[in-house]
N, C-alpha and C positions, 0 to 999 in steps of 0.2 A: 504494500500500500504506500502511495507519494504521500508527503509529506501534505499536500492539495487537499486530498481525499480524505487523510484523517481529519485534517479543518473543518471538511466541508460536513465532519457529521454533527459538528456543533447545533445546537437549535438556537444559539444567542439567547437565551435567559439568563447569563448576567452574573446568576447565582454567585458562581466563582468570582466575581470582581466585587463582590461586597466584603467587607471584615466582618472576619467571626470571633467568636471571643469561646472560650472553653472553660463549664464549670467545673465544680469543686469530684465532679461525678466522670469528669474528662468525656462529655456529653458536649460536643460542638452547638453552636447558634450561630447564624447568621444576620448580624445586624443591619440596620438600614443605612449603614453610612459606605456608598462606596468607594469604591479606586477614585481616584481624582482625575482619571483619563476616560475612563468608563461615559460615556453618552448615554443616559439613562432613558433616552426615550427610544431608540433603536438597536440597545441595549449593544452596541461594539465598542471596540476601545479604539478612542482618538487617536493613536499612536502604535496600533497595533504592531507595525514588524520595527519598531525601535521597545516594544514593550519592555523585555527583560533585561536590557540595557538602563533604562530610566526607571525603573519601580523595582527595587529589590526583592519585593515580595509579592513579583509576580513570575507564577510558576509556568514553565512548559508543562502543559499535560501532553502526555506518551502513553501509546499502550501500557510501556511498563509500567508507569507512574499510577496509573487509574487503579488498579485492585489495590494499591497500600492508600490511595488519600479517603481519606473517613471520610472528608469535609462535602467531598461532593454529593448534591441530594438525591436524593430516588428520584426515578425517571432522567438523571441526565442522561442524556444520550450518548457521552461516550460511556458510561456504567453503563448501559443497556447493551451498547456494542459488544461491549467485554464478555458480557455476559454468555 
């Protein structure tokens, strides 16, 4: 699979550009405040292929990556992929 293809299974909701914050239970939450590149109404990020150069804590998702990040919710579509 091209690097194109894995992109294109994304559905843009965003999820992953919000901050999550983890409680005392190391139970993830998703808050409302997101990435500062993130376009909240067509839910992309402004800066997409400078992404991980300019936000530290923004991740490559990779096949390998998707079965170890908790953070990602049900139904994302690359977790479905995986699946």
């Amino acid at each position: 699979m091209t690097q194109a293809e894995w992109e294109a299974i994304c559905q843009r909701c965003g999820t992953c550009c919000f901050e999550k914050k983890i409680d005392k239970q190391g139970i993830v939450h998703t808050t409302a405040i997101p990435c500062r590149f993130l376009d909240i109404h067509n839910r992309s990020c402004r800066i997409y292929s400078q992404r991980l150069q300019a936000e530290e804590d923004c991740i490559k998702l990779t096949p390998e990556l998707i079965t170890d990040l908790k953070w990602l919710p049900d139904g994302c579509a690359y977790r479905d992929y995986i699946k």
